[in-house]
C-alpha positions as CSV (number, residue, x, y, z in Angstrom):
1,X,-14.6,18.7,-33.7
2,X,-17.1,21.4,-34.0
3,X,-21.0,20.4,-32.4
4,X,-23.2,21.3,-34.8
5,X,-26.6,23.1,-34.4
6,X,-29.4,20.6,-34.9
7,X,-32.9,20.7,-33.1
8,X,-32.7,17.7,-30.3
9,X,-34.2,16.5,-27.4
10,X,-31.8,15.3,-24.9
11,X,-33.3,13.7,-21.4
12,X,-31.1,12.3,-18.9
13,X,-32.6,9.8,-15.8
14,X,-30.7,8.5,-12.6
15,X,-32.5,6.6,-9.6
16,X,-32.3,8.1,-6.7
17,X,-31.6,5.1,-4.5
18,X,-33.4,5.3,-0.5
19,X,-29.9,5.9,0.7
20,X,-28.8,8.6,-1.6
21,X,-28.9,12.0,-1.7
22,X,-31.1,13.6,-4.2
23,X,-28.7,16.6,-4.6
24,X,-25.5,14.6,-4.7
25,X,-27.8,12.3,-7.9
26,X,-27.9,16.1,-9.2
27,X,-24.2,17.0,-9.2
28,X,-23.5,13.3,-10.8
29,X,-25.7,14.4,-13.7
30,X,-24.4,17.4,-14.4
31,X,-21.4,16.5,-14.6
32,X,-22.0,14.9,-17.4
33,X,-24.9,16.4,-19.1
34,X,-24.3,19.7,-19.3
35,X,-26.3,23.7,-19.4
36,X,-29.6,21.2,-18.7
37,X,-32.6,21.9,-16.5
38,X,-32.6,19.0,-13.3
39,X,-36.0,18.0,-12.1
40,X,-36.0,15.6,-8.7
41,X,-39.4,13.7,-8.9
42,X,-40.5,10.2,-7.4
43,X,-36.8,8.9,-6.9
44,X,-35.6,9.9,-10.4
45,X,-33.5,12.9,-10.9
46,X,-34.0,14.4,-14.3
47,X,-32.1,16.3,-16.6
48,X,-33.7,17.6,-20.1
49,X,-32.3,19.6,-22.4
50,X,-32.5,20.7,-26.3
51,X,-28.9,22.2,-27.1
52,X,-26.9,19.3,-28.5
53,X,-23.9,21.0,-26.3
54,X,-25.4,19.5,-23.2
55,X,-23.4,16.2,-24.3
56,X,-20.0,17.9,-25.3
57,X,-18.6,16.3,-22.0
58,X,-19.0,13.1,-23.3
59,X,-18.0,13.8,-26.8
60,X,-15.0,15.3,-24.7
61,X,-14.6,11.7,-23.0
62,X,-15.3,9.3,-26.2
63,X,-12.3,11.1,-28.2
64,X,-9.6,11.6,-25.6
65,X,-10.0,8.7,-24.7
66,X,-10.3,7.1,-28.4
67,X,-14.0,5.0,-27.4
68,X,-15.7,6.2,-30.5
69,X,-16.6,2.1,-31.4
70,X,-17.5,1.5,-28.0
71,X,-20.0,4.0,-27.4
72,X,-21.2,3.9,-31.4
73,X,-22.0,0.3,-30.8
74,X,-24.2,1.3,-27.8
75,X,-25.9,3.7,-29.6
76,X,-26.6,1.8,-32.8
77,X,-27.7,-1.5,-30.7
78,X,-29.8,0.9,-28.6
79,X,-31.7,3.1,-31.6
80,X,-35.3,3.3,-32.3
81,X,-36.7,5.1,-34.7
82,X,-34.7,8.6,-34.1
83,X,-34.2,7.8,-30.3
84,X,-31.0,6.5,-28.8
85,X,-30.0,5.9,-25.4
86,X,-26.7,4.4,-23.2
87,X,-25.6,3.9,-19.7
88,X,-23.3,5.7,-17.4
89,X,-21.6,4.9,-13.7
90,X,-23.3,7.4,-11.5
91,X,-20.5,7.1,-9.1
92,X,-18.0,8.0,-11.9
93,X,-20.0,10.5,-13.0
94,X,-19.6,12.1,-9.3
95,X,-16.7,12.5,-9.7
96,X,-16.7,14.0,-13.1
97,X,-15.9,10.6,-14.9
98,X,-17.7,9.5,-18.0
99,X,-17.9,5.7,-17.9
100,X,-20.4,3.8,-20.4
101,X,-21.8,0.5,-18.8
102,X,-23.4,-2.0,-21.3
103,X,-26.1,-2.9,-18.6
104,X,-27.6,-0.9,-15.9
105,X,-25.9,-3.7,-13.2
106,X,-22.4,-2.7,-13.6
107,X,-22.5,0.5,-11.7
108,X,-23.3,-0.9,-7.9
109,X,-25.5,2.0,-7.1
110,X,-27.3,1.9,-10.6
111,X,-27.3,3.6,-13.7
């Protein structure tokens, strides 16, 4: 499937837990969110980005893996307006794992 070109704004946050390491947060991030610029700032790392492509890692995931209802149902429950949002295992996504959480308490070092 083809990502089409459409104007976006995608922004990405992980906590940056005491014990962590603000570069290894990084890595965990783009792993999963692709060709974005990473901002550290006040324990959040940050990744922001406005080419739709950013995400093609996950759109990788959701069809090999055949999860289009799970992650659909996130994003519909989760909509505002023209905003959407969903959680991912930051220790999955250190190791290059995209794993959806419904709440920010299933990954043991946070969203």
């Amino acid at each position: 499937m083809k990502i089409p070109e459409v104007a976006c704004k995608i922004e990405a946050y992980a906590a940056v837990n005491p014990s962590e390491d603000p570069e290894k947060v990084r890595h965990a991030v783009a792993n999963v969110v692709l060709n974005a610029d990473y901002q550290y700032k006040d324990g959040s790392m940050k990744a922001t980005s406005r080419d739709l492509h950013s995400l093609a890692k996950i759109q990788e995931t959701v069809r090999s893996r055949r999860a289009n209802r799970v992650y659909r149902r996130q994003m519909r429950f989760n909509t505002k307006e023209d905003t959407t949002w969903f959680y991912l295992n930051k220790q999955a996504a250190y190791v290059d794992v995209v794993a959806i959480c419904d709440e920010a308490e299933e990954s043991p070092m946070g969203p």
